[in-house]
C-alpha atoms as a printed R data frame, in Angstrom:
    type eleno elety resid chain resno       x       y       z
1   ATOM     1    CA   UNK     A     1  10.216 -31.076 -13.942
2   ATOM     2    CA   UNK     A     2   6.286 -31.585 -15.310
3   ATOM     3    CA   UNK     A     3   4.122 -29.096 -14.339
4   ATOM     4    CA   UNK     A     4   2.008 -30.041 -11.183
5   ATOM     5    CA   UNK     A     5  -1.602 -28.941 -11.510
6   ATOM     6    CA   UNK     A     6  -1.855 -28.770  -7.644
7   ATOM     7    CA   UNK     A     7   0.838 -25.645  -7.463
8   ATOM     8    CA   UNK     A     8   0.605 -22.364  -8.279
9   ATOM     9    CA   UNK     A     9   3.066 -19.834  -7.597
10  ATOM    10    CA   UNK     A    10   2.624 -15.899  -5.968
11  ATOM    11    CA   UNK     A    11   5.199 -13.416  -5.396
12  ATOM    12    CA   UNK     A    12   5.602 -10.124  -3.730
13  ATOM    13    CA   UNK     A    13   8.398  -7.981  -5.826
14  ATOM    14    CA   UNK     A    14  10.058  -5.033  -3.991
15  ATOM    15    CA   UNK     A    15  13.180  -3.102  -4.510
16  ATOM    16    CA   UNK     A    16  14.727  -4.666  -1.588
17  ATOM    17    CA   UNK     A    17  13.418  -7.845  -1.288
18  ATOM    18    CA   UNK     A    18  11.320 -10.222  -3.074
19  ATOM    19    CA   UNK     A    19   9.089 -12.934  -1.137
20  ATOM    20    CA   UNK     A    20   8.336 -16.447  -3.571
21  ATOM    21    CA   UNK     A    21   5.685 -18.774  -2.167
22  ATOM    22    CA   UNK     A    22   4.248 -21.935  -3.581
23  ATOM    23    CA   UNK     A    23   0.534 -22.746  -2.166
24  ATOM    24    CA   UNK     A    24  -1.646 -25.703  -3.267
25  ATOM    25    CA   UNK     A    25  -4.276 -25.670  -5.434
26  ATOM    26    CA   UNK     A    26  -7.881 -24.631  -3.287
27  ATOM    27    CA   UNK     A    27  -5.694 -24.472  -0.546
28  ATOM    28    CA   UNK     A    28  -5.669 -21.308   1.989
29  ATOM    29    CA   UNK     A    29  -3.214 -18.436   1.040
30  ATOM    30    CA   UNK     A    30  -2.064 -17.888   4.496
31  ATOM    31    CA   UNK     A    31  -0.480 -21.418   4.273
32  ATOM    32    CA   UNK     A    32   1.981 -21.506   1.383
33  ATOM    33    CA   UNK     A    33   3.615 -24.729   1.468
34  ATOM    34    CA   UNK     A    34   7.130 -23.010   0.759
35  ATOM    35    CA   UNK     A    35   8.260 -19.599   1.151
36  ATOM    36    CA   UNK     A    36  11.393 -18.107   0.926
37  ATOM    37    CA   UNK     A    37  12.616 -13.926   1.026
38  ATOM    38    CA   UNK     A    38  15.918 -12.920  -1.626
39  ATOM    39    CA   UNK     A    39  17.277  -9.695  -2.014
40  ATOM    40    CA   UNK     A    40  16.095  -8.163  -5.043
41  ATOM    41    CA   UNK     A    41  19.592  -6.806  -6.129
42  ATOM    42    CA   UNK     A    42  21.420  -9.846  -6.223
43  ATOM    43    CA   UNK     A    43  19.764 -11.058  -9.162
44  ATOM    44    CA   UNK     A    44  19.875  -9.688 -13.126
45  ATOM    45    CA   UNK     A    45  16.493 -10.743 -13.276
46  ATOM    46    CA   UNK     A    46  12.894 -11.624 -11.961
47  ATOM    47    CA   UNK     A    47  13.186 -14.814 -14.111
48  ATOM    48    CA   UNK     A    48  16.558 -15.832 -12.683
49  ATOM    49    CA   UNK     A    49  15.107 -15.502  -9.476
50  ATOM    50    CA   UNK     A    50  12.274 -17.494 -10.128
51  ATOM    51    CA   UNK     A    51  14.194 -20.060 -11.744
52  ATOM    52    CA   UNK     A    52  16.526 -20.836  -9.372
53  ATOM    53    CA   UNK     A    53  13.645 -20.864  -6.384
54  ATOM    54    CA   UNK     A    54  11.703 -23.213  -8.760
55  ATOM    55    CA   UNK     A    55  14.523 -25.552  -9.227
56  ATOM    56    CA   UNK     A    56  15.157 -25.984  -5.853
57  ATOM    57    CA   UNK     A    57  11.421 -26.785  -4.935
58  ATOM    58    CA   UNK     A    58  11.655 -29.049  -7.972
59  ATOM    59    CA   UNK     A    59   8.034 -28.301  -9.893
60  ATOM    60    CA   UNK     A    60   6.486 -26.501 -12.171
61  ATOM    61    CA   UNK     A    61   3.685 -24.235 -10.915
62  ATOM    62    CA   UNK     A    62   0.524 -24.363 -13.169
63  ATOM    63    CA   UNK     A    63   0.487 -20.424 -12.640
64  ATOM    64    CA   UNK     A    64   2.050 -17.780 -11.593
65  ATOM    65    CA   UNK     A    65   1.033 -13.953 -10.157
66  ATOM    66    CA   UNK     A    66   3.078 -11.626  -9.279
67  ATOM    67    CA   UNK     A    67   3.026  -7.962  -7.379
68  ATOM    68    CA   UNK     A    68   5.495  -5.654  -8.558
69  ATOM    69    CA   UNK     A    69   6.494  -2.104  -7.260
70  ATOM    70    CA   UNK     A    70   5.577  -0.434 -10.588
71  ATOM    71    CA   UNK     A    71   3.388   0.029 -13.173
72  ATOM    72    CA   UNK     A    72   2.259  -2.488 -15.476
73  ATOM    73    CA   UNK     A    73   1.252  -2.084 -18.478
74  ATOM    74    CA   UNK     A    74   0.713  -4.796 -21.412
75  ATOM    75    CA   UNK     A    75   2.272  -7.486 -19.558
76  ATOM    76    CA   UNK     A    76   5.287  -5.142 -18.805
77  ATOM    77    CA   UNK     A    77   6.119  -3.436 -16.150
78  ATOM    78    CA   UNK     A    78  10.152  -1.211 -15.492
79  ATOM    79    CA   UNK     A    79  10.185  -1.776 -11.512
80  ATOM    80    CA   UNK     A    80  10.640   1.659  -9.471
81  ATOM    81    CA   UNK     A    81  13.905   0.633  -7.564
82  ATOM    82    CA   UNK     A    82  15.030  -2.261  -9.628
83  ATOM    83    CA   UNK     A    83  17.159  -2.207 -12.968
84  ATOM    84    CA   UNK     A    84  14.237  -4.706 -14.032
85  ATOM    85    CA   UNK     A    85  12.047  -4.844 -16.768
86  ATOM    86    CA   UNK     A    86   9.649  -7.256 -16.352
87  ATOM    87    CA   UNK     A    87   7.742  -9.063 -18.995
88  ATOM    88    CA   UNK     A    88   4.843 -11.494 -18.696
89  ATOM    89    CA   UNK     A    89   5.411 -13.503 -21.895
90  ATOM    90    CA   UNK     A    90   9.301 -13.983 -21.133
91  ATOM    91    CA   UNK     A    91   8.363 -15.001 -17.491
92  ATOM    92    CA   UNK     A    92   5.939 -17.620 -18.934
93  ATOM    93    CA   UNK     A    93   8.539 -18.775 -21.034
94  ATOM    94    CA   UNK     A    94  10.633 -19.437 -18.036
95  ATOM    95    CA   UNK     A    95   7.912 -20.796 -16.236
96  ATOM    96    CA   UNK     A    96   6.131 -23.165 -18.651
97  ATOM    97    CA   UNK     A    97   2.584 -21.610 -17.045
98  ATOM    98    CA   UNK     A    98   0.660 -18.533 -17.695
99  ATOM    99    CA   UNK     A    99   1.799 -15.613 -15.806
100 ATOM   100    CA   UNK     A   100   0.252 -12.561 -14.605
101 ATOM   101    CA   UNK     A   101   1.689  -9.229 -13.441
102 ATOM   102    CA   UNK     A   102  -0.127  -6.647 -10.762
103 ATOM   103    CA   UNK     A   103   0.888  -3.623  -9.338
104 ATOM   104    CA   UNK     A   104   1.722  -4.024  -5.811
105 ATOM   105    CA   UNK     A   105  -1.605  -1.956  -5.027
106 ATOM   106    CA   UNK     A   106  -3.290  -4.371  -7.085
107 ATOM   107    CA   UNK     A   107  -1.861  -7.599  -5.299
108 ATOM   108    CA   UNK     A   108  -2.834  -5.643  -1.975
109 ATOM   109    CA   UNK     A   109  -6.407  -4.600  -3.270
110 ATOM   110    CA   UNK     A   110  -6.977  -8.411  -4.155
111 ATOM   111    CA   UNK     A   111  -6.148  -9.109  -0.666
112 ATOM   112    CA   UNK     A   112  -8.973  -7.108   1.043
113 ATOM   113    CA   UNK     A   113 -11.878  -9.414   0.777
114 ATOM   114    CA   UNK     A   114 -10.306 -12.183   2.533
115 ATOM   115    CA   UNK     A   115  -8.685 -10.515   5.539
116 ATOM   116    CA   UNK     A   116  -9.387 -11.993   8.732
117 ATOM   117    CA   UNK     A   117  -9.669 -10.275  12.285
118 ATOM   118    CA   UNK     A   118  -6.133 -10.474  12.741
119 ATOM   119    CA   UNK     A   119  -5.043  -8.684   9.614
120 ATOM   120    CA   UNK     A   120  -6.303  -5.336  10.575
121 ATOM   121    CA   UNK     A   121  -7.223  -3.116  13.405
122 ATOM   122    CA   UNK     A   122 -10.450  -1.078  13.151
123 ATOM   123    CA   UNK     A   123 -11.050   2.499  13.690
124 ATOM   124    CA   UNK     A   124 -13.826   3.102  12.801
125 ATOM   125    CA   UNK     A   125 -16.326  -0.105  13.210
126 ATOM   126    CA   UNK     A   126 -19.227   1.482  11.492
127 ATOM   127    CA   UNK     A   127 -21.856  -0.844   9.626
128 ATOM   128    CA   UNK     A   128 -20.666  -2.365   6.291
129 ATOM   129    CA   UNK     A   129 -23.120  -2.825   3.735
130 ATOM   130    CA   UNK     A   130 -22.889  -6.058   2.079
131 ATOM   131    CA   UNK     A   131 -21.434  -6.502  -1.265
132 ATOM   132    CA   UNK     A   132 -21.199  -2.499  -1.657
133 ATOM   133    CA   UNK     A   133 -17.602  -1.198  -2.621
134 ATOM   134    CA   UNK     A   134 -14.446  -1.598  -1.014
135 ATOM   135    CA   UNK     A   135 -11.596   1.410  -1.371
136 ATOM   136    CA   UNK     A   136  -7.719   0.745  -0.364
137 ATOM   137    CA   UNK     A   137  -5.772   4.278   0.476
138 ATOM   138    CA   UNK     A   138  -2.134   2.891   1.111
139 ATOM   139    CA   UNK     A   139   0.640   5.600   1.905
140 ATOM   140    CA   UNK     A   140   4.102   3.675   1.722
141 ATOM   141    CA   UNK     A   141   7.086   5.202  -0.014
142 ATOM   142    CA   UNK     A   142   4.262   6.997  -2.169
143 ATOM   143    CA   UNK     A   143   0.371   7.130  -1.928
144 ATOM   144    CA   UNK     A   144  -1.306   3.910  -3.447
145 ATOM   145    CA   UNK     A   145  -5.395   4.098  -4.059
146 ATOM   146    CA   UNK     A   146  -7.303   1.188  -4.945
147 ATOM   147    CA   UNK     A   147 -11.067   0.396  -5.350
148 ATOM   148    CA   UNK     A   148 -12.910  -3.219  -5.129
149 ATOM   149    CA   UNK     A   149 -16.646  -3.494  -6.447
150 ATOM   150    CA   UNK     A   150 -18.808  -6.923  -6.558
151 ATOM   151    CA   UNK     A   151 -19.636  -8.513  -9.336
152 ATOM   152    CA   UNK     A   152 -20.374 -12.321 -10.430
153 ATOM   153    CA   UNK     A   153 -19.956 -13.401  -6.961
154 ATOM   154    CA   UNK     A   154 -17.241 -11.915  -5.817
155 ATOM   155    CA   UNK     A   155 -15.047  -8.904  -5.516
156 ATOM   156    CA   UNK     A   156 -13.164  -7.269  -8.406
157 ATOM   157    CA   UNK     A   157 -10.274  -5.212  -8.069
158 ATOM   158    CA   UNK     A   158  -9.631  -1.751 -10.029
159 ATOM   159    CA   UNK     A   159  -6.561   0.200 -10.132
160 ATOM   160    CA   UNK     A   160  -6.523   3.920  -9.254
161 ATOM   161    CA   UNK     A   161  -3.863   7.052  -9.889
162 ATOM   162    CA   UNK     A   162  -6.086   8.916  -6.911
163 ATOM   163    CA   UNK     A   163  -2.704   9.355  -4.958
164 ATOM   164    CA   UNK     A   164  -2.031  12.527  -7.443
165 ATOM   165    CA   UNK     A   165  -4.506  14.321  -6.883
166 ATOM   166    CA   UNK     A   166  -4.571  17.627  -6.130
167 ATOM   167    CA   UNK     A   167  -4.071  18.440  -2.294
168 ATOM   168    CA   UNK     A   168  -7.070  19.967  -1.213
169 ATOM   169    CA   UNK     A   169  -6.408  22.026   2.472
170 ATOM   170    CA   UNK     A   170  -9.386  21.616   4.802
171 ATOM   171    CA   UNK     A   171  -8.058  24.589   7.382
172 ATOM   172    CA   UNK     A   172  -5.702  27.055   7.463
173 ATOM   173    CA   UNK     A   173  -2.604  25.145   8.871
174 ATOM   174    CA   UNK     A   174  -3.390  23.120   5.508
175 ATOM   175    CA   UNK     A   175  -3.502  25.863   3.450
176 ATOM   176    CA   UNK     A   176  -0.419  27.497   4.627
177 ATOM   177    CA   UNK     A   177   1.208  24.092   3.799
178 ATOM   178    CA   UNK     A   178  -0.358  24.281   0.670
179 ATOM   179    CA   UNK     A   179   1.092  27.478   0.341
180 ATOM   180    CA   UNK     A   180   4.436  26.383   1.650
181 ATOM   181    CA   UNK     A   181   4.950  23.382  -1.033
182 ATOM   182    CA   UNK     A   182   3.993  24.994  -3.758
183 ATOM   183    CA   UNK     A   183   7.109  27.068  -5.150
184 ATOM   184    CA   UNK     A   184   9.238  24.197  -4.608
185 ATOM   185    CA   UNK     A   185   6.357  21.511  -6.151
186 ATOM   186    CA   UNK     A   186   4.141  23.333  -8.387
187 ATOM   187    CA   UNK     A   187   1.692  20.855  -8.462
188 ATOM   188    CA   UNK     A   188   1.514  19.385  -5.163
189 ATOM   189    CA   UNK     A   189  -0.722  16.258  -4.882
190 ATOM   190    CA   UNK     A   190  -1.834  14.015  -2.060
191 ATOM   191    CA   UNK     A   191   1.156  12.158  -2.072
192 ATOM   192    CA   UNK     A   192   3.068  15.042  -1.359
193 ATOM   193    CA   UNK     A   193   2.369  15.152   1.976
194 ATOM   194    CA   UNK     A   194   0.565  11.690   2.512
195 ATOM   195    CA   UNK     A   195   3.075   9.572   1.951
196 ATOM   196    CA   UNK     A   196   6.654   8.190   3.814
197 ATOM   197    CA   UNK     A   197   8.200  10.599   0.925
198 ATOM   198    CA   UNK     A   198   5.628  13.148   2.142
199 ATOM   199    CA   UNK     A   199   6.239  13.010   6.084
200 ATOM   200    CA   UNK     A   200   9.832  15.356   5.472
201 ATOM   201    CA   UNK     A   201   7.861  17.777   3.596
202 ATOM   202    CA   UNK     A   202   5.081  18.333   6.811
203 ATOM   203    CA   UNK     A   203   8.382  18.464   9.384
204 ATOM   204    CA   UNK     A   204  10.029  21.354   7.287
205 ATOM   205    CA   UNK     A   205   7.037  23.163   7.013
206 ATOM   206    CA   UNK     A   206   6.386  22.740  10.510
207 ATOM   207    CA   UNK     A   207  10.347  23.901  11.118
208 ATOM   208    CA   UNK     A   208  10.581  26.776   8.854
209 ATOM   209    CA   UNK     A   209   6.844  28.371   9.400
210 ATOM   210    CA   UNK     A   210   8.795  28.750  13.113
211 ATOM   211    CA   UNK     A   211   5.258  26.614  14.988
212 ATOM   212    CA   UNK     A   212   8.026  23.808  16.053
213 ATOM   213    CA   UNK     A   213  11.976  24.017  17.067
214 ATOM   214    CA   UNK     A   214  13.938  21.331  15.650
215 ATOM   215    CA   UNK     A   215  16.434  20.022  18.622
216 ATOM   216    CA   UNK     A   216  20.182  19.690  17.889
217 ATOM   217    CA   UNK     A   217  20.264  16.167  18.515
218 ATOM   218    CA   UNK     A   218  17.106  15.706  15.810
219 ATOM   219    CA   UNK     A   219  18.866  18.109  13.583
220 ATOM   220    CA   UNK     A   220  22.309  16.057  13.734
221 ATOM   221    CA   UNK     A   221  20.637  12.809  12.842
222 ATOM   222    CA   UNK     A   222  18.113  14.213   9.884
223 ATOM   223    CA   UNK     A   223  21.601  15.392   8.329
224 ATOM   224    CA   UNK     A   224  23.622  12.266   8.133
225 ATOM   225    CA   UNK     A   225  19.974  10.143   7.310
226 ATOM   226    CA   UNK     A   226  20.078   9.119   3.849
227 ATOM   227    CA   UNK     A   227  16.247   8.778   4.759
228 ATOM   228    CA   UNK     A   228  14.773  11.166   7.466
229 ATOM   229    CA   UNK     A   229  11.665   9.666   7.237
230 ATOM   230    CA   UNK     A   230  12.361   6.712   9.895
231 ATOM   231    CA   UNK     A   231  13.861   9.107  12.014
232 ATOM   232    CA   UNK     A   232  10.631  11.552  12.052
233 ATOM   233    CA   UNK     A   233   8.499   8.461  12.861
234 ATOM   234    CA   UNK     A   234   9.971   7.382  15.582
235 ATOM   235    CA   UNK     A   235  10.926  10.132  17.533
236 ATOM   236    CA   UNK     A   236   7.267  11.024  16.909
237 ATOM   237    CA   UNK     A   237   5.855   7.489  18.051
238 ATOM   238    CA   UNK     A   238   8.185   7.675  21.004
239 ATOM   239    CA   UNK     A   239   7.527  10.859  21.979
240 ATOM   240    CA   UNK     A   240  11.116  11.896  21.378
241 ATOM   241    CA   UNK     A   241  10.211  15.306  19.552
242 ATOM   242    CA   UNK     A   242   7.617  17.646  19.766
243 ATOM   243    CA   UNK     A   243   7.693  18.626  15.960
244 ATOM   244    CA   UNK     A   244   7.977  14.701  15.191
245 ATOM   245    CA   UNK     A   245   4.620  14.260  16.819
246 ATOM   246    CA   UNK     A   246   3.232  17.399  15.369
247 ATOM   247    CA   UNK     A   247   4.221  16.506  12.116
248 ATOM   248    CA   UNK     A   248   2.544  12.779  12.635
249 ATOM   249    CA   UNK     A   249  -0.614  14.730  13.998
250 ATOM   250    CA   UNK     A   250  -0.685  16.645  10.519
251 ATOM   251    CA   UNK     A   251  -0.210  13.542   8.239
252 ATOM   252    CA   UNK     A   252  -2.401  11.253  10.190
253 ATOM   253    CA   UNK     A   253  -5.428  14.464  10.124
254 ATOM   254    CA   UNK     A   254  -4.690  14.481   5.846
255 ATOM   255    CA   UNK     A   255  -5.133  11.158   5.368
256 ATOM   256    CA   UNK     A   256  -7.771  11.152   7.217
257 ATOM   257    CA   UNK     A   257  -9.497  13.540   4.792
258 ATOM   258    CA   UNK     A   258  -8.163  11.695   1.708
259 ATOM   259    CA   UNK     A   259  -9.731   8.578   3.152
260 ATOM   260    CA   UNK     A   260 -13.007  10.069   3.164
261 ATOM   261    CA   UNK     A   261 -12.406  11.867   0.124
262 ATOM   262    CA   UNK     A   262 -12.163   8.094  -1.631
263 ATOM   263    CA   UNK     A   263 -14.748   6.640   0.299
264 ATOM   264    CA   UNK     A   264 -17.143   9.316  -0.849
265 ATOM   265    CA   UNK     A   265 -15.840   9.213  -4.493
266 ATOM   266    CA   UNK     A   266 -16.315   5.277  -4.600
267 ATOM   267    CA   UNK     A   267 -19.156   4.967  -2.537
268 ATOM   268    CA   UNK     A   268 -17.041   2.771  -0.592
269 ATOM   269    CA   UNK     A   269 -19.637   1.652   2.441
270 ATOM   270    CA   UNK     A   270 -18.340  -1.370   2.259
271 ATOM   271    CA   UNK     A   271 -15.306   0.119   4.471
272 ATOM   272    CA   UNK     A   272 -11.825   1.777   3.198
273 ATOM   273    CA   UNK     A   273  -8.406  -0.029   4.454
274 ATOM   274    CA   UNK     A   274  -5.181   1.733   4.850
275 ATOM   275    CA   UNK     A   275  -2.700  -0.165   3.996
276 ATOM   276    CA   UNK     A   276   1.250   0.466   2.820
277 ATOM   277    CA   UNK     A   277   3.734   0.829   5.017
278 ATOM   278    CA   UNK     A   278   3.340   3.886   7.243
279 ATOM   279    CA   UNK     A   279  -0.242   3.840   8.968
280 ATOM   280    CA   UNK     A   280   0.945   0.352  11.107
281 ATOM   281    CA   UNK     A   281   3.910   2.888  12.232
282 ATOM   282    CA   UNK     A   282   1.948   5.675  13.286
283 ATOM   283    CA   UNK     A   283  -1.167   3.630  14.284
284 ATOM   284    CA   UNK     A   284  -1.461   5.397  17.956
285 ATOM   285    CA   UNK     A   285  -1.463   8.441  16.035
286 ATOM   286    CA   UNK     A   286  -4.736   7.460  13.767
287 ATOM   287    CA   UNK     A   287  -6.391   6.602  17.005
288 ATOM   288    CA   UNK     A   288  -6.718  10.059  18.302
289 ATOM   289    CA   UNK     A   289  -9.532  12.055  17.209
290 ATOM   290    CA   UNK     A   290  -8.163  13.829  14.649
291 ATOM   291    CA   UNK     A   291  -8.115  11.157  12.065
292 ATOM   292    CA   UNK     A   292 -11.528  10.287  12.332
293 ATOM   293    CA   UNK     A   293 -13.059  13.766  12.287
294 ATOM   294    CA   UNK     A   294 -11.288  14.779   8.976
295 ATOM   295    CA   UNK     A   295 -12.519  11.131   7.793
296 ATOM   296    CA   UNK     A   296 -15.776  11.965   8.529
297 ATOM   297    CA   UNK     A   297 -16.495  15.991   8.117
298 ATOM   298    CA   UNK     A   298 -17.523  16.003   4.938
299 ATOM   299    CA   UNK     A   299 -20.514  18.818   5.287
300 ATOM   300    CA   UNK     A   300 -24.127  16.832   3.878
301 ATOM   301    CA   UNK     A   301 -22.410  13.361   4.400
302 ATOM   302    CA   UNK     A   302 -21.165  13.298   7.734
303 ATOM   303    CA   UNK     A   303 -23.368  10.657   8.541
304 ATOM   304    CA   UNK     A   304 -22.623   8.493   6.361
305 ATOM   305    CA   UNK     A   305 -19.039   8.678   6.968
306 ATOM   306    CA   UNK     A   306 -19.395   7.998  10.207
307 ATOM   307    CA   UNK     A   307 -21.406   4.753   8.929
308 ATOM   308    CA   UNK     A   308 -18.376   3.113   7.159
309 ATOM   309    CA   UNK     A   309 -16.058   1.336   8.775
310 ATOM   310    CA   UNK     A   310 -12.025   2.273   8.658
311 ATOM   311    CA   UNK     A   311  -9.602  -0.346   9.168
312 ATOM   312    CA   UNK     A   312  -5.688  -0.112   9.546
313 ATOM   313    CA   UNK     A   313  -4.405  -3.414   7.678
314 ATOM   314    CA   UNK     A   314  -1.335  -5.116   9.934
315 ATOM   315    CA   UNK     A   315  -0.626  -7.830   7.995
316 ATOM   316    CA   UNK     A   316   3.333  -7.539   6.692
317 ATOM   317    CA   UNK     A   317   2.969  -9.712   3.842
318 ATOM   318    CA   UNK     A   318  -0.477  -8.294   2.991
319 ATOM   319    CA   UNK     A   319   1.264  -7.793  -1.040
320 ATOM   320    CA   UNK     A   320   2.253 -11.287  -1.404
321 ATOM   321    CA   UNK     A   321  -0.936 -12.968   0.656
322 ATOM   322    CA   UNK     A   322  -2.673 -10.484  -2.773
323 ATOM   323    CA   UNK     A   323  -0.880 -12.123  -4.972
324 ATOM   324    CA   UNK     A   324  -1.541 -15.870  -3.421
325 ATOM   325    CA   UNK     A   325  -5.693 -14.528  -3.611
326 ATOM   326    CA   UNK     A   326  -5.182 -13.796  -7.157
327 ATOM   327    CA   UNK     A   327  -3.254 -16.631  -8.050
328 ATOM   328    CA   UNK     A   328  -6.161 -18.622  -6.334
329 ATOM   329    CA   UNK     A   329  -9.136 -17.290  -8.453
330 ATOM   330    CA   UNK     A   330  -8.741 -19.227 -11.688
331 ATOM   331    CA   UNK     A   331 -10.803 -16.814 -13.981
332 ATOM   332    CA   UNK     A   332  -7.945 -14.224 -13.610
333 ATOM   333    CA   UNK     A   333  -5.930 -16.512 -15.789
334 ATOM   334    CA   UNK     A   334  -8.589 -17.007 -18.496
335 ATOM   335    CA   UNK     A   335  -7.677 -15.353 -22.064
């Protein structure tokens, strides 16, 4: 195979599956012009993968970026639910073309400035100020925080640990939750109880403080749930379970607060995305009014909460379409 200058390469690296694509030089990275999904545990490797998904499209990419569920650092990164270690000099090796490695948040946060309509569901429309900061709040499995600022023409993404942070109550149902996770926590952050990890920790407050009953039926399925997470959601989306929806009403009134809590911190009225996998589950739930008043309560700056827009981003492959916008931008290669 010779490398083909008109290829690059972008995938989205998970600890269940991982999504290749190939897209065309200048071309749009909604239309890869191959894609394919593997499941992450039937390979040794990220490179094995790769390989064989290169042979079979037979060419070299120029480039390659790729988001990964973990941290990277140096060119490495030890994936969260993967016996991988990934490194960017052994993948270029592989590859015969520079390689770059990005936290999944990263991939995501490179994503944002080239969202269309149909990506994302507003709200809160607001009034974005041009070329003024961006901020990505993104509860999945854990809390993801991202920030974008413009510079040199275009947006720039920067990493952020904001997800552990200290949980800060904003009422007394809070604070008794606060209260509640502490002994078995110690330090509980954001994520804690803004996250999909988080959501069991609001139901058993919500249980044990006595404000909900949990029914036998909920009780028996929570038990033999390797997860209970899926099982809180739904019954809460459908209406299944009063302490389901009450526990969805808490988590979708906390991140409302942590999204204004990043907005304000990055001066983000540009507008703040939630992205990850849980607010597209619970979206009915971040349309009633409790979201957007703990968004926007923020004493002095109420108003100018209520000037930046909030967006819910829909888009499934939102990780790898990153990854395709940073594997797009040639400068991100440059040594």
């Amino acid at each position: 195979m010779a490398v083909n200058e008109k290829y690059f390469l972008a995938g989205d690296i998970g600890g269940t599956k991982t999504v290749l694509a190939l897209y065309q030089e200048d071309g749009s990275p909604y239309a890869p012009i191959k894609k394919e999904r593997f499941v992450s545990r039937n390979y040794s490797s990220l490179g094995a993968l790769v390989s064989e998904f290169l042979a079979a499209s037979n060419v070299e990419p120029a480039r390659a970026s790729f988001g990964v569920a973990g941290p990277v650092q140096e060119g490495r990164v030890k994936t969260t639910n993967l016996p991988w270690l990934i490194e960017q000099q052994e993948l270029e090796q592989t590859i015969h073309a520079p390689v770059r490695l990005l936290n999944d948040l990263s991939a995501i946060a490179h994503a944002i400035p080239y969202l269309q309509a149909n990506d994302v569901e507003t709200i809160n429309p607001g009034v974005a100020a041009s070329k003024s900061p961006l901020a990505v709040v993104a509860p999945g499995t854990g809390l993801g925080e991202a920030f974008l600022t413009w510079s040199g023409g275009r947006y720039h993404a920067h990493p952020s640990e904001g997800g552990h942070a200290d949980f800060a109550p904003v009422d007394s149902l809070q604070t008794e939750l606060l209260l509640y996770l502490q002994p078995r926590f110690g330090h509980v952050s954001f994520e804690r109880v803004c996250s999909g990890s988080g959501v069991p920790n609001l139901y058993n407050f919500l249980k044990d403080s006595g404000r909900h009953v949990e029914p036998g039926w909920l009780r028996d399925e929570i038990e033999q749930a390797s997860d209970a997470t899926p099982i809180i959601v739904q019954a809460g989306v459908e209406g299944r379970a009063e302490i389901c929806g009450a526990a969805l009403d808490l988590f979708a009134s906390i991140l409302g607060g942590e999204a204004g809590n990043m907005a304000l911190k990055v001066l983000a009225t540009g507008g703040i995305y939630l992205a990850g996998g849980m607010p597209g589950r619970v979206l009915s739930f971040l349309r009633k009014p409790a979201f957007l008043n703990a968004f926007v309560q923020k004493g002095r700056f109420t108003n100018l909460l209520r000037a930046i827009p909030a967006h819910v981003v829909i888009n499934p492959e939102v990780a790898l379409f990153g990854a395709a916008c940073h594997g797009n931008e040639l400068e991100n290669f440059d040594e």
